[in-house]
C-alpha positions as a printed NumPy array, in Angstrom:
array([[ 28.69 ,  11.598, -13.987],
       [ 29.403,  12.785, -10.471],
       [ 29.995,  11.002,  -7.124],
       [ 26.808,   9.806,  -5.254],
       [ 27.149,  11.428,  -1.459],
       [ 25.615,   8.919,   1.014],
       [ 24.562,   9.886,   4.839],
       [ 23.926,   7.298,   7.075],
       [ 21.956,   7.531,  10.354],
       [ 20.483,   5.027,  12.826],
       [ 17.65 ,   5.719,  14.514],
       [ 16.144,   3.951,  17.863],
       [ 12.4  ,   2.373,  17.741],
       [ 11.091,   5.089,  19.49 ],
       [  8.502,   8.09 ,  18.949],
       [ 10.946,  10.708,  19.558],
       [ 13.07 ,   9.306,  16.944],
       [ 10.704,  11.265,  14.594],
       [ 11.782,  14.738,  16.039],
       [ 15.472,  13.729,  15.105],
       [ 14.764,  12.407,  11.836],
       [ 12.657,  16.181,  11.201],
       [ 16.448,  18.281,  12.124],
       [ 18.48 ,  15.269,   9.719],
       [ 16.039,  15.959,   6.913],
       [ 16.045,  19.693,   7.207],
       [ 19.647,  19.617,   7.708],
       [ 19.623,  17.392,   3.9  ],
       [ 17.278,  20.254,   2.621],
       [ 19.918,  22.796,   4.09 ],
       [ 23.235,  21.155,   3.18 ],
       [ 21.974,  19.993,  -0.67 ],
       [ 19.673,  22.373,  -1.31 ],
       [ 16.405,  20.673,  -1.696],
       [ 13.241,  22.934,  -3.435],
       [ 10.819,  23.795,  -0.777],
       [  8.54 ,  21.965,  -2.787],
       [ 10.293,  18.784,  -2.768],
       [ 11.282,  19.225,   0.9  ],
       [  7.457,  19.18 ,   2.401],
       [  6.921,  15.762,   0.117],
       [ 10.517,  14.157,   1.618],
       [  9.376,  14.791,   5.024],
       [  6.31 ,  13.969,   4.689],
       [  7.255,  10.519,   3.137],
       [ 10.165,   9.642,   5.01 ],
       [  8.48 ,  10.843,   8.283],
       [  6.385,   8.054,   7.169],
       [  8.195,   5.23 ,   6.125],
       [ 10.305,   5.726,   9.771],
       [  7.282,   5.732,  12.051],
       [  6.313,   2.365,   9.746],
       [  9.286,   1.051,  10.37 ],
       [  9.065,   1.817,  14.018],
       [  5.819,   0.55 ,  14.8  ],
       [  4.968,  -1.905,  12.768],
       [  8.612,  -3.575,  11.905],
       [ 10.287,  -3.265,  15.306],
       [  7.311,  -3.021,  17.107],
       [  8.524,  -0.029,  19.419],
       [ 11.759,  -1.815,  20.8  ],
       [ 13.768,   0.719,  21.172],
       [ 16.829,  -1.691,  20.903],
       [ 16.03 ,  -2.528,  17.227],
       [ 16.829,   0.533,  15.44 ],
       [ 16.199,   1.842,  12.143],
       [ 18.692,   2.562,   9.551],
       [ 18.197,   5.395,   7.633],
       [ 20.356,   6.136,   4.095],
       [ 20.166,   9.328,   2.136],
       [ 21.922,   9.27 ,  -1.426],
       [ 22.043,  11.991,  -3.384],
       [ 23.143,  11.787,  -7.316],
       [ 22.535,  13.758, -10.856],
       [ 19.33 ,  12.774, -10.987],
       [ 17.587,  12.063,  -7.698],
       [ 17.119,  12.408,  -3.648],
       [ 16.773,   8.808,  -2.743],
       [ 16.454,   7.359,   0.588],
       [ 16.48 ,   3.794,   2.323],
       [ 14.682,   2.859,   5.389],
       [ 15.169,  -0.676,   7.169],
       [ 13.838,  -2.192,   9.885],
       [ 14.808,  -5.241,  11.821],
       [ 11.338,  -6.701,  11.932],
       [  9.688,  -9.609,   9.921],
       [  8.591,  -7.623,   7.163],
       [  5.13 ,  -7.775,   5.627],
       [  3.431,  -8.796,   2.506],
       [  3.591,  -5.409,   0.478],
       [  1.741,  -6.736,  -2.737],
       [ -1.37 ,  -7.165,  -0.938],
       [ -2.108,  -3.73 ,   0.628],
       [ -5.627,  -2.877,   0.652],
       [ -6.925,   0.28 ,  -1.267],
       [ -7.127,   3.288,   1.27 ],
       [ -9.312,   4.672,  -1.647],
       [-12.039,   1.986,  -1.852],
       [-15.383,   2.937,   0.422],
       [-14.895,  -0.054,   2.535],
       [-11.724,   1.702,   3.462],
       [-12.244,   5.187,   3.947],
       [-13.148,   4.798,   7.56 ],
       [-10.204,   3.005,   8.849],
       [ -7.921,   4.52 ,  11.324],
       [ -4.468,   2.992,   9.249],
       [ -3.698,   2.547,   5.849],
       [ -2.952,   5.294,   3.998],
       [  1.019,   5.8  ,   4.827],
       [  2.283,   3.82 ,   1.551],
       [ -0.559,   5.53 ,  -0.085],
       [  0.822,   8.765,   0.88 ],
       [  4.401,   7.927,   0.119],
       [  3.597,   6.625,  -3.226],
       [  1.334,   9.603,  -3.864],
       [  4.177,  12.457,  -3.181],
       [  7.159,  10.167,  -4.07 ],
       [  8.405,   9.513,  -7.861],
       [  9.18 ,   5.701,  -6.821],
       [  8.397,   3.359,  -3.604],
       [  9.924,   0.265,  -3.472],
       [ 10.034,  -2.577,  -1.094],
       [ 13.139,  -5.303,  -0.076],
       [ 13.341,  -8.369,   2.015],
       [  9.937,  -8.905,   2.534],
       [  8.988,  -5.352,   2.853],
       [ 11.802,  -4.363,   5.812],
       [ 13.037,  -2.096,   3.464],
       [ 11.796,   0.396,   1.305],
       [ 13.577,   2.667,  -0.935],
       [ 12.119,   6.028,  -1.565],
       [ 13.234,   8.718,  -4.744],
       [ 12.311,  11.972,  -5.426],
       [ 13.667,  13.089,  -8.802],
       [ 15.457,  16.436,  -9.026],
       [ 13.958,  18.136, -11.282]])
């Protein structure tokens, strides 16, 4: 079994925040050599779970800042996303799938990261969520 590398960033609460987390991400794919078709599904996902964190944990304040933690191992590409916010109940999401639902402007973002993702999960009250991608 081999060493786990960890990178660590931290990111302000701010919208441009998401062009810097695109050149860490493709620097991962660059330095680890991530598949392309794993990379489009990491970005895509942890694109995500930052602008979540962003706007809905710290609420745009750019002097709460997200921490974002890649780990790479034998067996997976996993990353950690926290916020400083409250967190939010993350058993109760509603189904962006149901009809009732399929007209709503938000939503679909854990959807999404569940859907290209082999495991979501959430921590302290949903202020952190852990994303893997397996290496296959």
């Amino acid at each position: 079994m081999s060493n786990a590398q960890i990178i660590s960033h931290q990111l302000p609460s701010s919208i441009e925040s998401l062009s810097l987390l695109e050149n860490i991400i493709e620097e991962i794919k660059s330095l680890h050599h991530v598949p392309e078709e794993l990379y489009g599904n990491i970005l895509v996902s942890v694109t995500e779970a930052v602008n979540n964190a962003i706007r809905h944990g710290n609420k745009f304040k750019e002097a709460l800042l997200v921490d974002l933690q890649f780990e790479l191992n034998d067996e997976a590409y996993s990353f950690q996303i926290k916020d400083q916010g409250e967190g939010f109940d993350y058993t109760n999401i509603p189904d962006p799938t149901h009809p009732d639902n399929l007209e709503k402007p938000d939503g679909r973002g854990i959807f999404i990261m569940e859907s290209l993702s082999d495991e979501v999960k959430f921590q302290d009250k949903g202020s952190v969520v852990n994303i893997k991608f397996l290496r296959k």
